[in-house]
N, C-alpha and C positions, 0 to 999 in steps of 0.2 A: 520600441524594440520587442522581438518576440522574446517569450520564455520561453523555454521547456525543462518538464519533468519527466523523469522516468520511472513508469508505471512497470514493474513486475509483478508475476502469477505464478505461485509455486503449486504444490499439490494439496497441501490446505484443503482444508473445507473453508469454502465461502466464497470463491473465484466471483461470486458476486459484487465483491468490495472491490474488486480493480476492475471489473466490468463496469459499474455505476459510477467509478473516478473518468473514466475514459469517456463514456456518456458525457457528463458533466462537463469534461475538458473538451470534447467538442463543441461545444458551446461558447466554449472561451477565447474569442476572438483573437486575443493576446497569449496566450500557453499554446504550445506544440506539446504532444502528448510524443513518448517514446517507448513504446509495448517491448516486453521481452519474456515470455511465458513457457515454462518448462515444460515435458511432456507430462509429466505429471498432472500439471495446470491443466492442460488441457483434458486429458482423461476428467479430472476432477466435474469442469467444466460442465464437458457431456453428461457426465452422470448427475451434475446438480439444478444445471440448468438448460440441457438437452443444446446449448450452443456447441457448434463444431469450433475448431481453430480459425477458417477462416474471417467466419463472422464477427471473433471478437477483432481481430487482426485488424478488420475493415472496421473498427473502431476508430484508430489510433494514426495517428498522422503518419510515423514513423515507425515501420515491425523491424527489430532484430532477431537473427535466431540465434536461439541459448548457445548455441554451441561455438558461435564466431567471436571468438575472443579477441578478432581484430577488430572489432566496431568502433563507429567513434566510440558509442559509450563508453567504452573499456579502457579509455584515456582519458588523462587529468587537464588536457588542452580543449577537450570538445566541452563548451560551455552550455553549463543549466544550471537549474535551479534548487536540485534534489535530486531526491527516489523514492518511492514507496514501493515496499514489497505488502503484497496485497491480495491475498493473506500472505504468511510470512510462515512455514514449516518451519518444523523444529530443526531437518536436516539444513535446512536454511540459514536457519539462527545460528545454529553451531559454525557453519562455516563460516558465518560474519564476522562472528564471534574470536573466531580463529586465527583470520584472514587467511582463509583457503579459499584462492579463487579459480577455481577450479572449472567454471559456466562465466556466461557472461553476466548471467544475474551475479554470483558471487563477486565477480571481477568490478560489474561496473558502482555494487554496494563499496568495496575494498576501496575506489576511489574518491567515492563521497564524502569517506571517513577522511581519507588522506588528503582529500582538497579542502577539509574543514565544512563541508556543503551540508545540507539537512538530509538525512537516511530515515526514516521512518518502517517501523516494522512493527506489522498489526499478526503481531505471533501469534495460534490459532494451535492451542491444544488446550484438553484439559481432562484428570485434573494433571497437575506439574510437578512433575520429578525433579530431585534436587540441582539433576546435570541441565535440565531445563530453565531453572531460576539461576542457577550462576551464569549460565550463556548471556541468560538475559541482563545481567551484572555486568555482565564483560565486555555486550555489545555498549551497553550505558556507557561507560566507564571510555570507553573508544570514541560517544559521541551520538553516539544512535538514540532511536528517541522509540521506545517500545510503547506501543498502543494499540493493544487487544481489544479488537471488538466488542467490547464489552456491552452491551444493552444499556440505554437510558430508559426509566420508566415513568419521568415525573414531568416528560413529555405525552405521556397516555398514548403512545403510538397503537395507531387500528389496525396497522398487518406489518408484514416483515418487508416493504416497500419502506414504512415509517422508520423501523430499526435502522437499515441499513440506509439510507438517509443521512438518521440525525449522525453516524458514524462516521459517515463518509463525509459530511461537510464539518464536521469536526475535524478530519484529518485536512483535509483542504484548508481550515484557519490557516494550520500550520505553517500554508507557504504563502496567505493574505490572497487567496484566488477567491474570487466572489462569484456567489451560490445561493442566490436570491431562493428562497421559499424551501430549500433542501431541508433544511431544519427549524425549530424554535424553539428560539433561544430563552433560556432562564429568566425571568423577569421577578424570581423572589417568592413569595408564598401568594397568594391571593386574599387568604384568612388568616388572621391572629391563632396560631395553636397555643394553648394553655399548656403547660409543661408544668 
């Protein structure tokens, strides 16, 4: 049986972490990918990684526009597996936060919480303001699973290919989708540190 997740793109910097999910999930014989990318996203995009809309689009099995709040996504009957907002704004979070669903990104987040399903937000600001860390409390607290892009370095990654990478198949653990060589994994210290 197929899966599917639903991949969103807010206007974040980093529109690369849901660009390199969608890659990835094309490859996943088993996962149907379900894109839904603000305009925001999309400016973001062009300006980060010189991709138009179309392109990433022709990623993803499935394009919704943000603004058709009748999608399936946006109902608790159409069956998947998640969400990841990827990157995840802060105007983002707040509405998650809030349940203002106001897009379809908001809308189809609002139902993940509510169907109990996995929502994943790779929040992308810094540094963070107090109304920023409570959102991030609030979406928790609802069920949501916050995970910032944060950099691993004890992987010694050689460019920002390596970073986003070990990040993105981190966030992949998440929903058990297998991601042969995206990342490597912790295997403990190599040397004895003397402490």
């Amino acid at each position: 049986m197929t899966k599917r997740l639903v991949i969103a793109i807010t206007g974040a910097s980093g529109a690369i972490y849901g660009v390199r999910m969608l890659q990835v999930l094309a490859q996943a014989t088993d996962w149907e990918s379900h894109l839904v990318i603000s305009a925001s996203g999309v400016m973001t995009a062009v300006h980060e990684m010189a991709m138009d809309k179309a392109e990433i689009e022709g990623l993803a099995d499935v394009v919704h526009n943000v603004r058709d709040i009748g999608a399936s996504i946006a109902s608790g009957s159409f069956q998947c597996d998640g969400m990841v907002i990827a990157p995840c704004s802060m105007r983002t979070l707040a509405a998650v936060a809030h349940g203002l669903s106001d897009n379809l990104i908001t809308r189809a987040a609002d139902v993940m919480l509510k169907e109990r399903r996995r929502l994943v937000l790779m929040a992308r600001e810094t540094p963070l303001n107090l109304a920023h860390l409570r959102n991030m409390v609030a979406a928790t607290e609802l069920g949501a699973i916050i995970a910032p892009p944060v950099p691993a370095f004890y992987n010694q990654p050689a460019d920002i290919d390596d970073i986003v990478n070990h990040t993105v198949g981190r966030i992949l653990d998440l929903f058990g989708i297998e991601h042969a060589g995206l990342l490597q994994r912790w295997q403990g210290l190599k040397k004895n540190i003397e402490m």
